[in-house]
C-alpha positions in Angstrom: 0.0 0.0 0.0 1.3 3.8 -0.9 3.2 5.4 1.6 4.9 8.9 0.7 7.7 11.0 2.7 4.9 14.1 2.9 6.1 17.3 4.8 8.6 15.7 7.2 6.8 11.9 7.8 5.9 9.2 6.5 2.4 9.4 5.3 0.0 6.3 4.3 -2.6 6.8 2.4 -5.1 4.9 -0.3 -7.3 5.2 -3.2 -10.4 3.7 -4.0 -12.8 4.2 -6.9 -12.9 6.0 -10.3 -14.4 9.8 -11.1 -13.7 13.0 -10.1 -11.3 13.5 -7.0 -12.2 13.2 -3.5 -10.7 13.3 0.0 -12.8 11.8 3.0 -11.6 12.4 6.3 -13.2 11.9 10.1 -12.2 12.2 13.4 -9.4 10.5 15.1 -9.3 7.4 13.4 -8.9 6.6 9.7 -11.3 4.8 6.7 -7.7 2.9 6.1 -6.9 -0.5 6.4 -10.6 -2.0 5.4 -12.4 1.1 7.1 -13.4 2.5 3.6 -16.4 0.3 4.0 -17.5 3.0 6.4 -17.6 5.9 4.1 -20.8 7.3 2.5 -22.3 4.4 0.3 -21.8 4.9 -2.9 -19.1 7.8 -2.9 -16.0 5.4 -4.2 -18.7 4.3 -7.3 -18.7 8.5 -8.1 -15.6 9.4 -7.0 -11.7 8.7 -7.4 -11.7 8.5 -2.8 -8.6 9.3 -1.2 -8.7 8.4 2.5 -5.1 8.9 4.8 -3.6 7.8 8.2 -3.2 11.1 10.1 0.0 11.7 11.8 0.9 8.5 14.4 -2.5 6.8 13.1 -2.1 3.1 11.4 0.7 3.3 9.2 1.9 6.9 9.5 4.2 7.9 11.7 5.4 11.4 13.2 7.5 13.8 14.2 7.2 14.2 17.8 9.2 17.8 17.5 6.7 19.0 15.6 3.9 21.3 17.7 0.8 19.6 16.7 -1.9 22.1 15.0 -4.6 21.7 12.8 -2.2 23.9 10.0 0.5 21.2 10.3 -1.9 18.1 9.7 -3.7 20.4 6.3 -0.2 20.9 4.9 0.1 17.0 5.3 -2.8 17.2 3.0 -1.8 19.6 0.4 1.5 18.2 -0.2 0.3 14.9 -0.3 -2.5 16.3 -3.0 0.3 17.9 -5.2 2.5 14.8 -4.6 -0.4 12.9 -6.4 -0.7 15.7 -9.1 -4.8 16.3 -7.9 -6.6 19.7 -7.6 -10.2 20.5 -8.0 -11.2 18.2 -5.1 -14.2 17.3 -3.3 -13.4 17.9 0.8 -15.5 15.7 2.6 -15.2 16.3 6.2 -16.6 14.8 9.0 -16.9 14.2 12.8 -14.8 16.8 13.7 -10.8 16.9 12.9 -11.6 16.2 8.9 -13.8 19.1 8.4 -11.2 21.2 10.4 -8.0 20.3 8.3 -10.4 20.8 5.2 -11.4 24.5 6.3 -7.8 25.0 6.7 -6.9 23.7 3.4 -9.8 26.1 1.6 -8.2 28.9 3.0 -4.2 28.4 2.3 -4.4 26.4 -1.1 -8.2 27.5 -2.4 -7.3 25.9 -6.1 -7.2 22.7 -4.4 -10.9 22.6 -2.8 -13.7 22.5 -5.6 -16.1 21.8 -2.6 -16.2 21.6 0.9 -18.7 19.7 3.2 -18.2 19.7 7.1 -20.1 18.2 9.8 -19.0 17.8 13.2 -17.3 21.2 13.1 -16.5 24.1 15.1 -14.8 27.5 13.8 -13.1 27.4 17.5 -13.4 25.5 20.8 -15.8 27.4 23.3 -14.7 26.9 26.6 -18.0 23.8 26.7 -16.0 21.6 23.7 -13.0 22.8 24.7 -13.6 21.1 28.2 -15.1 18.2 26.2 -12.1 17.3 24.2 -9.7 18.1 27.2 -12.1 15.4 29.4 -12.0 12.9 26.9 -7.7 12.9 26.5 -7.9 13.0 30.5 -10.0 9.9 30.9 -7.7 8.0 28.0 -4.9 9.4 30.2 -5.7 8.3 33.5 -8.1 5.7 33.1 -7.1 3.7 30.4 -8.4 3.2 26.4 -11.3 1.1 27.5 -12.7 3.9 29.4 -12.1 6.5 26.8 -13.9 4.2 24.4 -16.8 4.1 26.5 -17.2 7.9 27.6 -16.7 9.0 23.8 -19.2 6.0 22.8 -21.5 6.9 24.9 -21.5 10.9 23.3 -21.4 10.1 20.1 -24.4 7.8 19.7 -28.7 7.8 20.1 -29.4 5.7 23.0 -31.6 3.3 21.3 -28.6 2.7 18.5 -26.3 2.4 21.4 -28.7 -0.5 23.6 -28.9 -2.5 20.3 -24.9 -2.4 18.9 -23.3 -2.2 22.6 -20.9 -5.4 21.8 -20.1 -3.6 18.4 -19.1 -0.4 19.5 -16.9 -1.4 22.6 -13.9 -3.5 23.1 -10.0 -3.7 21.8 -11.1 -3.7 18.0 -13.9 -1.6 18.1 -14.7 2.3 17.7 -11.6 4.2 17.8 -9.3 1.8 17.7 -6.7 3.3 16.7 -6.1 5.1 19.3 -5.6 2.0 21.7 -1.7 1.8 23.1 -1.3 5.7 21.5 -1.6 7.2 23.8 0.7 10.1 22.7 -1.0 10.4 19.3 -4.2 11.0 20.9 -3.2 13.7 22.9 -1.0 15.5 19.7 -4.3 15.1 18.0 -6.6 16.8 20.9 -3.8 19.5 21.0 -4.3 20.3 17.3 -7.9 20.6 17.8 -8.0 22.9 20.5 -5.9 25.5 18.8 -8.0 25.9 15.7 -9.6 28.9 15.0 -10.3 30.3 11.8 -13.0 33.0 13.3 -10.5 35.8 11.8 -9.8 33.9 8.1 -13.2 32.2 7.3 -14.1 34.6 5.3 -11.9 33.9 3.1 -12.9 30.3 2.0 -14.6 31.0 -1.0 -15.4 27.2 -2.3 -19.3 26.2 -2.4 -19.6 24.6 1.2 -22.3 22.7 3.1 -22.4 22.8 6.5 -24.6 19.8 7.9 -25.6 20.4 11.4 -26.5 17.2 13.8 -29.6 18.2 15.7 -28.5 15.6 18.2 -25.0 15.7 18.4 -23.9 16.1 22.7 -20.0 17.1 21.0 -20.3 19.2 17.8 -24.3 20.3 17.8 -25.4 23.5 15.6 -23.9 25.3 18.4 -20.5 25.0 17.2 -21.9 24.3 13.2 -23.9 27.4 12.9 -20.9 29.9 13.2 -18.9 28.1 10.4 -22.6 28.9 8.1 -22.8 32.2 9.2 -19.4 32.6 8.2 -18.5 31.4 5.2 -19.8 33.0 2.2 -22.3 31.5 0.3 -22.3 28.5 2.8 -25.2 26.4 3.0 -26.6 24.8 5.9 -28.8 21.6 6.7 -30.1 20.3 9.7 -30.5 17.1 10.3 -32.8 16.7 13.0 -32.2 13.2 14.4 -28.6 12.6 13.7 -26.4 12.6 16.7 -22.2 12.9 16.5 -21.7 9.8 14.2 -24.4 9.1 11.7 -25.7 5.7 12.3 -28.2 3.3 11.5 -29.7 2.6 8.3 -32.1 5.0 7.8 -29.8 7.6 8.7 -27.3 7.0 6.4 -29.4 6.9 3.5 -30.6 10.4 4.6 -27.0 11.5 5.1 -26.0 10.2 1.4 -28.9 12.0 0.0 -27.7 15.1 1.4 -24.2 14.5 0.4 -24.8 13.3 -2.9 -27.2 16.0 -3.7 -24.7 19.0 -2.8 -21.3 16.9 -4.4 -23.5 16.3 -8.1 -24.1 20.5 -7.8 -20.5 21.1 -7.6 
């Protein structure tokens, strides 16, 4: 599988499907390594998908000297981008880190973004997700990955999903983890997400972006979506009433590929 020496590491990345470019990223995991059966159905049989290992995820490793922020982990992107020779590409974003980096890469390298859709967002941590994301590294810290798993679980789901897929979403092998035994990266990885703040330089992102708020979400709810509509020009915004931090379930992710799907055949 491709790995590339991208801005100072070694960066792993694939490519699935055929079409017009695409980049999917989430939160602090990866699609890698057999996840790409959890991106949007049917965007690898539109789009030519690139999915990547994040700094210290899977098969990328880092540079510990390196101060971890959100600009650091987009320049990852771009140079791996022009390594591959792509431009013109639909950002797909999502569950919080993703649609960060992608904001970051609208603004410093805006030929490289044809689209942009973010969900999960924020434009900057409030003092409420700022405590959050601090609380969740703190429990992984003191408590152990197991524990982490659980709290971060138990936020990011709807109850009744939770009750019915418990076995499935907890354990060694289950929902983030790649973060089990990294520790380190974890906390690099909170780090760069509590520094970013593009309240002063939204403006500037000037590619046709959709902004999908989760009515639901405990994390990342329109309070922290809204701002990143208000501010981008020309953004759109959708709410999606019964979706909580990670779409799940059948019905909701037919919902959440007509949305997508709808918005990436515009652009």
């Amino acid at each position: 599988m491709p790995v590339a020496n991208i801005n100072g590491h070694q960066m792993y990345y694939e490519i699935h499907g055929e079409g017009d470019p695409a980049i999917c990223m989430g939160g602090w995991g990866t699609f890698c390594h057999g996840g790409d059966v959890h991106l949007a159905r049917g965007l690898t049989d539109r789009y030519k998908t690139l999915i990547v290992d994040y700094r210290g995820i899977g098969e990328s490793d880092d540079d510990l000297s390196v101060e971890p922020r959100m600009s650091v982990y987009a320049d990852d992107v771009i140079q791996l981008l022009d390594h591959l020779g792509w431009s013109n590409v639909h950002f797909v974003g999502l569950v919080g880190m993703g649609a960060c980096i992608s904001q970051v890469v609208a603004i410093k390298r805006p030929e490289l973004v044809r689209s942009m859709v973010n969900m999960g967002s924020w434009a900057y941590c409030d003092d409420f997700l700022h405590d959050q994301l601090s609380l969740f590294r703190d429990v992984h810290r003191d408590s152990g990955f197991l524990a982490f798993q659980k709290f971060v679980t138990v936020m990011s789901f709807l109850p009744d999903y939770y009750n019915a897929n418990k076995d499935k979403l907890l354990g060694p092998e289950a929902g983030w983890k790649e973060l089990n035994g990294r520790f380190q990266t974890h906390e690099r990885l909170v780090e760069a997400c509590l520094h970013h703040d593009i309240r002063d330089s939204m403006a500037q992102i000037r590619c046709p972006t959709l902004i999908i708020h989760a009515g639901q979400d405990l994390v990342t709810s329109p309070r922290t979506t809204l701002p990143l509509e208000h501010g981008i020009p020309g953004a759109e915004g959708v709410l999606m009433e019964e979706i909580a931090h990670v779409v799940a379930g059948k019905e909701q992710k037919i919902r959440f590929c007509e949305v997508l799907f709808d918005f990436l055949e515009r652009h």
